[in-house]
N, C-alpha and C positions, 0 to 999 in steps of 0.2 A: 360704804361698808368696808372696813376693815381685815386687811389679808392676816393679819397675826389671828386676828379675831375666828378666823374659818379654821382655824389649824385642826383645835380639838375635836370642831365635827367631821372634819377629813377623816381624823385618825379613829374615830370613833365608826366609821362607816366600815374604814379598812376591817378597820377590827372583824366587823357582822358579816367581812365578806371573805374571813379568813385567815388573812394576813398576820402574822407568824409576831409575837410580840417584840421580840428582837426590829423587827423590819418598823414598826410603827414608833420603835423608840429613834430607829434611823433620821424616820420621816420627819419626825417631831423636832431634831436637831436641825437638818438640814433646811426643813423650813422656817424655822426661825431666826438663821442665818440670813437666809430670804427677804424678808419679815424687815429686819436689820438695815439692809441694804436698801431698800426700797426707802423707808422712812427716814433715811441719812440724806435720799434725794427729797423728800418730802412728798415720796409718790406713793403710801401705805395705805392706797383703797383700794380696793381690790376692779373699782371701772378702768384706772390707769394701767392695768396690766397691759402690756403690749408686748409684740415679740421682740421690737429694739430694747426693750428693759430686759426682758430675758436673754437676749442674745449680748446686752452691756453687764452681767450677771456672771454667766459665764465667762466672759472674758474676765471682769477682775478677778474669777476665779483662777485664772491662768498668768496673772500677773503677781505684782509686789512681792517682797522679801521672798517668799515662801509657796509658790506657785503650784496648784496641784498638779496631779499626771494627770493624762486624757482620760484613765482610766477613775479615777477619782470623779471629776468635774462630770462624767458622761455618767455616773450614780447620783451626782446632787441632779442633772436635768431632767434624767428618771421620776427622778421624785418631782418634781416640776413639772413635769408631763402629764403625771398621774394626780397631781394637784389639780389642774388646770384644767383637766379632764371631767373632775368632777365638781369643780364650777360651773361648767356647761352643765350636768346633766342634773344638778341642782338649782337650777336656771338663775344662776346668782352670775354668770355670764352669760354671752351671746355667742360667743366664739372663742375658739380653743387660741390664743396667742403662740400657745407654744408648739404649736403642730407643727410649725413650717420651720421649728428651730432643730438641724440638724446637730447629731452626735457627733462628736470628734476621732476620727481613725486614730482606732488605738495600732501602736506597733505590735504586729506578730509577732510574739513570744511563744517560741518553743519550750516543750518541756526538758527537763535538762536530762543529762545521758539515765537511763532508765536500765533498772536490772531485767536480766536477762529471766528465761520459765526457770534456766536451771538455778540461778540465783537466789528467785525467789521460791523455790523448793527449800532451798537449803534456809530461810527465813522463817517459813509458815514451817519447820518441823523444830525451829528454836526453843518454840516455849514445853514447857515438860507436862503432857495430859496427864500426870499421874496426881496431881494437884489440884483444888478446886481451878485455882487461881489461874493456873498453867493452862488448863483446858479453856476458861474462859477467853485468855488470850489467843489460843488457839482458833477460836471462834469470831474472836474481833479480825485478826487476818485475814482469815479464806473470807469472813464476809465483802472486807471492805475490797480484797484482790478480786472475788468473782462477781461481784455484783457491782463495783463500781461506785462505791455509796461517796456521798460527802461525808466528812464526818460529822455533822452535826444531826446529816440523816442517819445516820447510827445509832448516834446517841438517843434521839428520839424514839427509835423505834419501841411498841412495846410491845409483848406478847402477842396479844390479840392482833396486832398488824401480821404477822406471818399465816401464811398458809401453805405447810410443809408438803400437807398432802399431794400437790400440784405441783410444787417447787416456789413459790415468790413469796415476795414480799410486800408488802403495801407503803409507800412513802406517803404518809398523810399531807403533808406539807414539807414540799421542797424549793428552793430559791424560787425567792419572786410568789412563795405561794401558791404553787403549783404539786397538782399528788403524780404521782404514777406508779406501777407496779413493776418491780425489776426481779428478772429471774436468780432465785438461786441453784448452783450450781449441785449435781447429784452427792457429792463430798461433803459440800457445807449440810445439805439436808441432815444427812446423816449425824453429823457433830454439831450443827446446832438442834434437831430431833435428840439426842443423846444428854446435849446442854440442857436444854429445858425442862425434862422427864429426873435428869437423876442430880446434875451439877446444880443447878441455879436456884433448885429451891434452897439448898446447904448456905447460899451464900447470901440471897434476898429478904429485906426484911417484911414481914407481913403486911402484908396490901400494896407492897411495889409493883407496878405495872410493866417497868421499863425492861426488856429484855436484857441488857446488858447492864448490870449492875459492879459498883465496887465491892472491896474489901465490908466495907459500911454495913452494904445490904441495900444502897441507896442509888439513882440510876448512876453510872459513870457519866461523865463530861467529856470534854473534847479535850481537855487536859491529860487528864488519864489515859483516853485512850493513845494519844502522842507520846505518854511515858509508859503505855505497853510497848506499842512502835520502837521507840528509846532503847530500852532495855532486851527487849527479840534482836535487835538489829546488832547489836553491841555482841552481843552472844557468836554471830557470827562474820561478826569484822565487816558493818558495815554501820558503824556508828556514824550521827550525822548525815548520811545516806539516801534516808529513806521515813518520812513523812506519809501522814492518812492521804495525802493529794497526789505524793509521787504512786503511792499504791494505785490510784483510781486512772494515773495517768496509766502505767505501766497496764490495768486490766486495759482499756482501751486500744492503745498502741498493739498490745498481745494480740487482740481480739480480730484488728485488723490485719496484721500480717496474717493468723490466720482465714482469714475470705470474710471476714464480717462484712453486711452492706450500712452503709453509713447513715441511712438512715433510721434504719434499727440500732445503733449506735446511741444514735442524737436523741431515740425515744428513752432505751435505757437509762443515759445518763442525766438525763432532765436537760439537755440543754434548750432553750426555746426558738434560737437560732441555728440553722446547722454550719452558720460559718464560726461557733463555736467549735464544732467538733471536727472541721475540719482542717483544725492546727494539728491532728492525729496524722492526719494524711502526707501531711508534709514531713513530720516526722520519716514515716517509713520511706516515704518520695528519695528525700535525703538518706537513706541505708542504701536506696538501688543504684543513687548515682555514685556511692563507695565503691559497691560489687561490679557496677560496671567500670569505675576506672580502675580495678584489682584484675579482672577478667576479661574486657573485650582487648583483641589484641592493637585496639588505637584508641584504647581509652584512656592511654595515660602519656599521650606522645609530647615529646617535649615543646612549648612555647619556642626555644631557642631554635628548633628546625623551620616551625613554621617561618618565623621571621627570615631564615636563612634561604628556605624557598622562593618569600616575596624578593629578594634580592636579584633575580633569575633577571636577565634585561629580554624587552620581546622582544629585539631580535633573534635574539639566539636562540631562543624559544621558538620563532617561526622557521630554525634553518632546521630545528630538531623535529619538526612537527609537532610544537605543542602550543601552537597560537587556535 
């Protein structure tokens, strides 16, 4: 049996199980890649799967001219995973090959220096409410700063996904195909409760669902909403700055200096891992060892003394009483 062959039933399963169409056109790439590589050794049935072919897989993914990041190659094994996954439960395997093929450590990346509450006060009051257009912008901000959204979850959201009356929002489908419900903030309620009711029908055209809409009437993209971003940020001298991601990092990191617990965090922001969201902590981790070498009175004591210390001979150190 043929691994090119299983592809479209794979993607076709995904599909009835949710999976975001974007993600199945991934799939469909990436295993055909796959697909490729196998057939090059002349191993393209799907009984010669093994983990040494997947594990030789990835590595040429890590090799020649053009060598992926870890973070690349550990999304094609993802999909490999989840292939492999449902060969077993389509009983077209016996055993998952790729289970015992581990992910490759990605390097901790920090988020980069992140504006501050007062910063982004001065951001979220850029664009001008007096405008359809302005107030809608207004609305893309506070959402994506208090709620933390991606921006593709943005863009999706439609109407019917909010429920103001309570405060949240509904993420039908977030990374990986996963929903959850994320608080909005008593502010945003308000201005997006304000948006919906008086701005968004002026601007929507009949029968759009999408809560955020362009100029058009038609839902905005992720484009758009970066050239809202763009143009707010510009406004107040922080062009280049300030991106839908630096926003979601920035509510995060905020969230936690103020006492957030990280787990509630991890649920908000959809991450599935929490050693996801604990690249936040190290963030602020890194602000206290600043304050403490600013403020303890030997937090900032010179290298050059210690060494000068170690120069001390024991003797003279036992005549002084300090052996």
């Amino acid at each position: 049996m043929n691994v090119r062959a299983q592809i479209e039933p794979f993607l076709a399963a995904m599909t009835t199980r949710g999976y975001a169409k974007s993600s199945c056109v991934n799939y469909r790439s990436h295993l055909g890649r796959f697909a490729t590589f196998l057939e090059a050794q002349d191993a393209g049935d799907v009984e010669q799967l093994s983990r040494e072919r997947i594990e030789d897989y990835v590595q040429h993914l890590a090799s020649g001219e053009k060598p992926l990041s870890v973070a690349t190659r550990n999304v094609r094994l993802s999909t490999l995973k989840s292939f492999c996954l449902w060969l077993v439960e389509s009983d077209l395997l016996a055993i998952d090959p790729s289970e015992a093929v581990a992910h490759g450590r990605k390097p901790v990346r920090l988020p980069r220096t992140l504006p501050s509450v007062e910063v982004v006060k001065e951001l979220l009051a850029a664009p001008d409410p007096r405008s359809l257009v302005g107030y809608r912008d207004r609305v893309v901000l506070e959402l994506l700063y208090q709620s933390g959204l991606r921006v593709g979850e943005l863009c999706a959201l439609d109407v019917t996904d909010l429920d103001l009356a309570n405060g949240f929002a509904h993420v039908q489908r977030g990374k990986g195909g996963r929903g959850r419900v994320v608080p909005i903030g008593k502010l945003a309620v308000e201005l997006v409760t304000n948006y919906v009711v008086h701005v968004r029908p002026k601007l929507a055209r009949r029968g759009e669902r999408a809560l955020i809409v362009a100029r058009t009437g038609a839902r905005l993209g992720s484009r758009g909403v970066e050239r809202v971003i763009d143009r707010c940020a510009k406004r107040v001298g922080l062009e280049g700055q300030v991106t839908p991601h630096v926003l979601r990092h920035t509510c995060a990191t905020h969230m936690l200096r103020g006492g957030a617990n990280i787990r509630h965090l991890q649920e908000m922001l959809g991450h599935a891992s929490l050693s996801s969201t604990q690249v936040y902590t190290q963030v602020t981790v890194g602000e206290l060892k600043d304050v403490h070498a600013r403020f303890h009175p030997r937090g900032s004591v010179e290298e050059s003394s210690v060494r000068r210390a170690k120069t001390v001979r024991s003797g003279r150190s036992r005549k002084r009483g300090l052996g």
